[in-house]
C-alpha positions in Angstrom: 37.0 -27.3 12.3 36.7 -26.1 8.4 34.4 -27.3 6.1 36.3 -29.1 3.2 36.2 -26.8 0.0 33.6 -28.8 -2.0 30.7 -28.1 0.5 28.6 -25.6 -1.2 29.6 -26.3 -4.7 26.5 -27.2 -7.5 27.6 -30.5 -7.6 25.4 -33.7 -7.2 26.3 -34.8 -3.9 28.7 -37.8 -4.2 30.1 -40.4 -1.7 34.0 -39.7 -1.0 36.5 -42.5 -1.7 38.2 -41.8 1.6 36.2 -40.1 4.2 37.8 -36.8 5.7 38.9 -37.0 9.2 36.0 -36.0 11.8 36.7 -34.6 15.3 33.3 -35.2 17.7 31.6 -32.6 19.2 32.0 -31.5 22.5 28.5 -30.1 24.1 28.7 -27.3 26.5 26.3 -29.4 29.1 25.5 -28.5 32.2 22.9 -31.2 33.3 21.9 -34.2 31.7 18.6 -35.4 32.9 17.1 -38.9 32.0 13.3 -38.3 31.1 10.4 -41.1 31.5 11.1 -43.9 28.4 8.5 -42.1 25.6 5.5 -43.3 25.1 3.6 -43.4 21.8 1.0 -41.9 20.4 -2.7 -43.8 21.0 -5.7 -43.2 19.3 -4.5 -42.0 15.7 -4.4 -43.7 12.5 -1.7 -43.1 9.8 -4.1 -41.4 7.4 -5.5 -39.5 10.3 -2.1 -38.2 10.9 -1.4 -37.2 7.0 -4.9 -35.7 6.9 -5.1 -33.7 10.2 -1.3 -31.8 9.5 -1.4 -28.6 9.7 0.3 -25.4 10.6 -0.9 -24.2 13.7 -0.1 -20.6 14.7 -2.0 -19.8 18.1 -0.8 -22.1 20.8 0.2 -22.1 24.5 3.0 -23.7 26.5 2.9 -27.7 26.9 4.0 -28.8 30.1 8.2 -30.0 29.4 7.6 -33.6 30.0 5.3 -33.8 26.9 7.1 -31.7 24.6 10.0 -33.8 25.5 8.5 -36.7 25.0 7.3 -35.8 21.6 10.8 -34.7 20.6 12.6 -38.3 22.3 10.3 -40.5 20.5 10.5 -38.5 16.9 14.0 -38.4 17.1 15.7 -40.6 19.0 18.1 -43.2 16.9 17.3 -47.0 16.7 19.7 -49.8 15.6 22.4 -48.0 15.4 25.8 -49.2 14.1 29.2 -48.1 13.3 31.5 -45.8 14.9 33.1 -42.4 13.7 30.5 -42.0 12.2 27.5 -43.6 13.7 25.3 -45.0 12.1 21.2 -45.4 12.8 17.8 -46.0 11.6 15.4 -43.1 12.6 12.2 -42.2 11.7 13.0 -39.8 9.1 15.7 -40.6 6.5 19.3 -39.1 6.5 21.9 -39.4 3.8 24.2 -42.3 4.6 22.1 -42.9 7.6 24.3 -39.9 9.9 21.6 -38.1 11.0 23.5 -34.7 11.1 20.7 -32.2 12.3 20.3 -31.9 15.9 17.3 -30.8 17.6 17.8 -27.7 20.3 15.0 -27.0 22.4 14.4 -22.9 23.7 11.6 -23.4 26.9 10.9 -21.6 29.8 8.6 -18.5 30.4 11.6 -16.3 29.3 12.9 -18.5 26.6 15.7 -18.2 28.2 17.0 -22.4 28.1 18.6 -24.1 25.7 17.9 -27.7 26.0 19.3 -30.9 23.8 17.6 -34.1 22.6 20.1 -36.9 23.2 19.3 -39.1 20.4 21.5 -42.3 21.2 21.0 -42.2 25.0 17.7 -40.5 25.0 18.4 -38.1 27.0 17.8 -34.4 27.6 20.6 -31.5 28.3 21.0 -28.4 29.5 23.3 -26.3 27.6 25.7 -23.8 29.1 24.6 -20.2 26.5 28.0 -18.5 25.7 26.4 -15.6 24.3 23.0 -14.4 25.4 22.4 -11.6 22.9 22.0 -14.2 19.5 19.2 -16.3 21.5 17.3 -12.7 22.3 17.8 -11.7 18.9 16.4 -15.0 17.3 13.5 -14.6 20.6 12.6 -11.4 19.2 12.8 -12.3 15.6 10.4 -15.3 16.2 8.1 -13.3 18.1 7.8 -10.9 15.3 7.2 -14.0 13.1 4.7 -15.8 15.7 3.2 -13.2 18.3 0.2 -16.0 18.9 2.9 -19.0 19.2 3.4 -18.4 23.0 5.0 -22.4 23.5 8.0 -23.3 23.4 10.5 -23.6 20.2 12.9 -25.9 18.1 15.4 -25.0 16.1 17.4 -27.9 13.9 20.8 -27.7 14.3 23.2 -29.3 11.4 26.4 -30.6 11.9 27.8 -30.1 8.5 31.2 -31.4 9.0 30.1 -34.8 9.5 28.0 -34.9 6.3 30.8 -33.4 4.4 33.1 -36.0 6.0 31.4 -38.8 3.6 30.3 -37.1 0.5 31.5 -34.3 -1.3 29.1 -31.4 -2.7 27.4 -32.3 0.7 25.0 -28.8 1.1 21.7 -30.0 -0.3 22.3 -33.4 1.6 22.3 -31.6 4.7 19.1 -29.0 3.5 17.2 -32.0 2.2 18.0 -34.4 6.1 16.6 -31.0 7.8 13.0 -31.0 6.0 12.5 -34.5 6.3 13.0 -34.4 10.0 11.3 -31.0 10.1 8.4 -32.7 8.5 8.9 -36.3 10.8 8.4 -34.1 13.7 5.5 -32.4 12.3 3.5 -35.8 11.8 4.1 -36.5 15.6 2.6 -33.3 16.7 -0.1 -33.9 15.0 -0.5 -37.5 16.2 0.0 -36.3 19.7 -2.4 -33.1 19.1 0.0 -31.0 19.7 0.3 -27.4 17.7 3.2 -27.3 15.7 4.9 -24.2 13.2 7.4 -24.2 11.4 9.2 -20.5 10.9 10.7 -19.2 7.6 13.9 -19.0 9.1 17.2 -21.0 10.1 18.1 -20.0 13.2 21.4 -19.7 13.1 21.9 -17.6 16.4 21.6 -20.7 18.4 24.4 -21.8 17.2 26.3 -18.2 18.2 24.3 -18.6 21.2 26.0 -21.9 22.0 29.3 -22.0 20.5 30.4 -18.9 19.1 31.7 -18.1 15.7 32.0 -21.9 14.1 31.4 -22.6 10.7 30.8 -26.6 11.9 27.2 -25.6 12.7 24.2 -24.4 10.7 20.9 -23.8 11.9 18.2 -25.3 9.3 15.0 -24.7 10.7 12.7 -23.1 13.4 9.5 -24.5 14.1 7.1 -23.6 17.6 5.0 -25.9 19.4 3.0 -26.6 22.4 -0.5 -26.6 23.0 -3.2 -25.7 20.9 -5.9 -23.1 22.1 
């Protein structure tokens, strides 16, 4: 799919008269699992939370089910409405309430799997890697960035065509959906006292890693997590 021609143009963004035509995307999953419903954090006050954020660099691996359950219960969708697109209320706002940023999740001792948080059904999926040679590069690259960050790692995935379906000039709508999700997550570390750093970089080799060459997909953001030492 090709973006429309307006996407990266300096205009403010603007809400199209007719909305562009939008195909779904098809995830290359190999196993969908159903994780434990995700429980909240206890013990943690809001302006805890606001005071306690910070960037922490030296962490260890989380066991999966909590990481998970951090990442189901920051971004999973609630109240959700309309079809093609859908709709939902999340905890972090989204222009026109799509939601187009996706969070991919690289575990395992290797870093070696790429995993997806379901947000409508909740659940999570392994994803089939077409090209292993983009998710070493962005390994290596993060490394590099992180040596001490030995957890696991997100990266934010945007589905730009389906921002760009509903408003024109549709770039910094997409940009702007990424940090406040970026930052959303960032507050539930915290309130789960987890370590959480976000990376100077987009990591866009997930999406090479995944699907090939396709303009559809941007990656906005890289942030480690896990457990702090």
């Amino acid at each position: 799919m090709s973006l429309p021609t307006d996407f990266d143009d300096c205009q403010d963004p603007q809400p199209r008269s007719q909305p562009l035509p939008l195909q779904p995307v098809v995830w290359p999953v190999r196993i969908e699992l159903r994780p434990r419903d995700a429980v909240a954090p206890r013990g943690m006050d809001f302006l805890d939370v606001l005071e306690r954020r910070r960037s922490i660099r030296d962490m260890c691996p989380a066991p999966l089910r909590e990481t998970v359950n951090l990442l189901v219960y920051g971004h999973a969708q609630r109240s959700p409405w309309g079809t093609n697109p859908r709709r939902s209320a999340r905890f972090s706002h989204s222009a026109g309430a799509l939601h187009p940023v996706e969070v991919l999740l690289v575990s395992g001792s290797r870093r070696n799997r790429i995993l997806r948080i379901e947000p409508a059904e909740r659940t999570l999926q392994l994803l089939r890697i077409a090209d292993q040679a983009p998710l070493n590069a962005l390994n290596a690259k993060l490394a590099e960035m992180l040596p001490n960050a030995r957890g696991d790692y997100i990266v934010l995935l945007a589905d730009r065509s389906l921002t760009a379906s509903q408003y024109s000039s549709a770039r910094n709508l997409v940009w702007r959906d990424a940090g406040a999700l970026m930052q959303t997550l960032h507050f539930c570390a915290t309130a789960f006292r987890m370590a959480f750093c976000p990376a100077g970089i987009d990591g866009s080799e997930i999406r090479d890693a995944v699907f090939g060459a396709d303009d559809r997909f941007e990656g906005v953001g890289v942030a480690a997590l896990g457990r702090p030492i």
